[in-house]
Each structure stands twice: as structure tokens, then as C-alpha cells.
N, C-alpha and C positions, 0 to 999 in steps of 0.2 A: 777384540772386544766388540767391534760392528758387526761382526758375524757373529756373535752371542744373541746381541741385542737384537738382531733382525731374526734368529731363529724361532729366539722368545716373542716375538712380536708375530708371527707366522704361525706360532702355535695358539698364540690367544684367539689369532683370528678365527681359525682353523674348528677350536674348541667355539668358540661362539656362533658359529656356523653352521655347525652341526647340534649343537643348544636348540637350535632357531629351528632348523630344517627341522628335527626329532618332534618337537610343540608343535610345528605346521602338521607333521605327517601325523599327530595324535589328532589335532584338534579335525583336520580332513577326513581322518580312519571313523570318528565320530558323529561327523554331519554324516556319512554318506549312511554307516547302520541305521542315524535312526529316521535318516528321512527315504530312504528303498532297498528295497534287496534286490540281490544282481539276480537276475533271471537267469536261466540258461539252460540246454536240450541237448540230448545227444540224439546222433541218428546211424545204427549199423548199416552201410553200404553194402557190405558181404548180403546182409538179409534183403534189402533193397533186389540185387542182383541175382539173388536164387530164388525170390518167390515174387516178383512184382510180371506179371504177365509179359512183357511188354520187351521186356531184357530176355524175360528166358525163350521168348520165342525167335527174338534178333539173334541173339547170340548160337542158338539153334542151327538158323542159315547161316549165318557166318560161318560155322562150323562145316558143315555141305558145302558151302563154297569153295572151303579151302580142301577139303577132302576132295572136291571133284579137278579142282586146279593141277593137284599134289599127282592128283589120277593121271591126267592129260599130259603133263609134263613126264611124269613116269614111264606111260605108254611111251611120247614120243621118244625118250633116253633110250630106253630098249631099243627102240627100230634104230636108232643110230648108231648104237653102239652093234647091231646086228651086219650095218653096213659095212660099218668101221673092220669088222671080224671078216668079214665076206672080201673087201676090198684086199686087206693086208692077204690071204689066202690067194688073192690075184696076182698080187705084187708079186708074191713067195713062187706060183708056179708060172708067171711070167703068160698071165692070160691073156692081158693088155697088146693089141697087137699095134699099137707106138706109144711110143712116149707120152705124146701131148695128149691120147685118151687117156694116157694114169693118169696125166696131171691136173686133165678139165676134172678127171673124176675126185679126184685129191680136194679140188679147189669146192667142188659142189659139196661134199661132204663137213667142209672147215666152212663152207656160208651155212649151211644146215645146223650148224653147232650153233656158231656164233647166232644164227635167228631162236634156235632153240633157248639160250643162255637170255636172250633179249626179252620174250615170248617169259619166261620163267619173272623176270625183273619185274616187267609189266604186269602179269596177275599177283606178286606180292605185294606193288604199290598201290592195286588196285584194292587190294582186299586191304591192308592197309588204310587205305583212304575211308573206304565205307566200316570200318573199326572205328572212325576217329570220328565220322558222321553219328553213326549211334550212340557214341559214347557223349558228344555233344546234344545228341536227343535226348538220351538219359540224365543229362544235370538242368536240360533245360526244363523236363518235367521236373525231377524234383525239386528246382528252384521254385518253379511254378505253385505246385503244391504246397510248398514250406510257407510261400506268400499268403496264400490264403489261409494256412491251418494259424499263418502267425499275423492276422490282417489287425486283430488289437493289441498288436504289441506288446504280447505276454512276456515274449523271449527276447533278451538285448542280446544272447548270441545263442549258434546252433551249432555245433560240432560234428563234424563227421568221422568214426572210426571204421576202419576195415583191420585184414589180419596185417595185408602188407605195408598200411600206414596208419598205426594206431596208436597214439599218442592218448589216449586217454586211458589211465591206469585204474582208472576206478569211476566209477557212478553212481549213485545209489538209483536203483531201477525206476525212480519216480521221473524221474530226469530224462530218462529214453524214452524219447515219442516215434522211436521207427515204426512200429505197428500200424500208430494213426497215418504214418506217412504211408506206409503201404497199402492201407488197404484207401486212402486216398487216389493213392496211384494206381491201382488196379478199377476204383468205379472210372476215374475219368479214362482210363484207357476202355473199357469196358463200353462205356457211353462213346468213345469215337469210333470203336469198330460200328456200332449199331448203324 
């Protein structure tokens, strides 16, 4: 019978609670229509990155960078592995005349790798690194700019969509201010190259 009683009592509560909360969340839903509308922007990234000067000329070198890296490391793999060929061909007709010159030669061609393998590390984290420097150049202008385009406080928020994190399913195109963001960010890049 106590556990009747306290069910029933747990559900009055429960039903009054939610009475209560439903009339807050109307009378809330109510102030806020009619005293502002939520503002808010969306901004394509993707379009940001293929037309703002500034990205596509970075990303450019970046691009050369790693091509010419890709190069260098290439070339050198060749020449080692030509050693590597040349060495073993020693080995096989016993060109080496002792021991210890196969094995200084062994030893030089296994530090040659491992510097090559090292040498490969190093221009990834380097290239790497300066990926992460421009990418950070790149939100600090657009933060920059979204500042000023939004200096009177039109927009209480800004949204950013690309292909690979885009979370907004829909817009209505009044809402997208990439354009002004861009071509924002093309005078101020324009005026620092000057």
C-alpha cells in the first residue's frame, strides 16, 4: 500500500512539473518572439578556400613544397636503393676483399637509410607545421573580418559549412554572407600586399 501511495504521489509530482515547466517554456517561447529575432549567418569555407587570394596562393606553395620534398626524398631512395643493388652484386661475386670492408660498407648504407627515413620525418613535420601555421592564418582573418562585417551586432551567431563538416542542411540564401566575407577578405589581403 506505501508503495501505491508514494507511486501515486511521484506521479502527481512529476505531472505538476511538467504543467509548470510546459507554461514556463510557452510563456519564455513568447517573450523572446516578441521582444527579438535570433539573428544568424552562414559562411561556405569550401568558397572561402578556392576563391579568397590569400588561401589559394598558400596552398599553391604548399603544394610545391611538398612536390619538391616528395622529389628529394625520391631521388635520394633511388640512389640507395641503386647502392643497395650494386652492394648485394658485391656480396654475390665476393668483390669485397675482407670482411670488415663489407661490413663498414653494410653499416654505411643502413646509416644512409636510417638518415634518409629521418630526413623524410622531418620535411613531413615540417610541411606539416607550416599547414597548421596557415590554416591558423586563415581563421584568424576570417575571424578578423566576420568582426568587423558584424561590428553592430546584426548576428548573435555565424556558422561555418564545408563539404567535409557541414552540418547545416539547409539556409535560405539570405542567411549566407560568404560573398561579403570574401570579397572582404580579398580587399584586406589586397591592401597588405600593397
Amino acid at each position: 500500500m506505501k508503495k501505491i501511495t508514494f507511486l501515486l504521489l511521484t506521479a502527481v509530482i512529476v505531472a505538476a512539473c511538467g504543467k509548470k515547466s510546459n507554461d514556463e517554456n510557452n510563456t519564455n517561447d513568447n517573450a523572446i518572439s516578441q521582444s527579438q529575432q535570433f539573428s544568424f549567418a552562414v559562411v561556405n569555407v569550401d568558397t572561402l578556400m578556392s576563391q579568397y587570394e590569400f588561401a589559394k596562393i598558400s596552398n599553391e606553395k604548399l603544394i610545391k613544397k611538398q612536390e619538391d620534398s616528395r622529389l628529394k626524398i625520391n631521388l635520394q631512395v633511388r640512389q640507395l636503393q641503386n647502392e643497395m643493388i650494386d652492394f648485394q652484386k658485391k656480396i654475390e661475386n665476393n668483390a669485397f676483399l675482407t670482411r670488415e670492408r663489407a661490413e663498414s660498407e653494410q653499416r654505411r648504407l643502413q646509416k644512409k637509410q636510417s638518415d634518409l627515413e629521418a630526413l623524410d620525418r622531418e620535411l613531413t613535420q615540417s610541411l606539416m607545421q607550416e599547414q597548421q601555421t596557415l590554416s591558423q592564418q586563415f581563421r584568424d582573418s576570417i575571424n578578423a573580418v566576420i568582426a568587423v562585417l558584424n561590428k553592430d551586432g546584426k548576428y548573435e551567431l555565424i556558422i561555418s559549412t564545408s563539404a567535409i563538416n557541414d552540418n547545416v542542411l539547409y539556409a535560405k540564401p539570405q542567411y549566407d554572407i560568404t560573398q561579403q566575407v570574401l570579397d572582404a577578405l580579398n580587399a584586406r589581403y589586397a591592401k597588405k600586399k600593397k
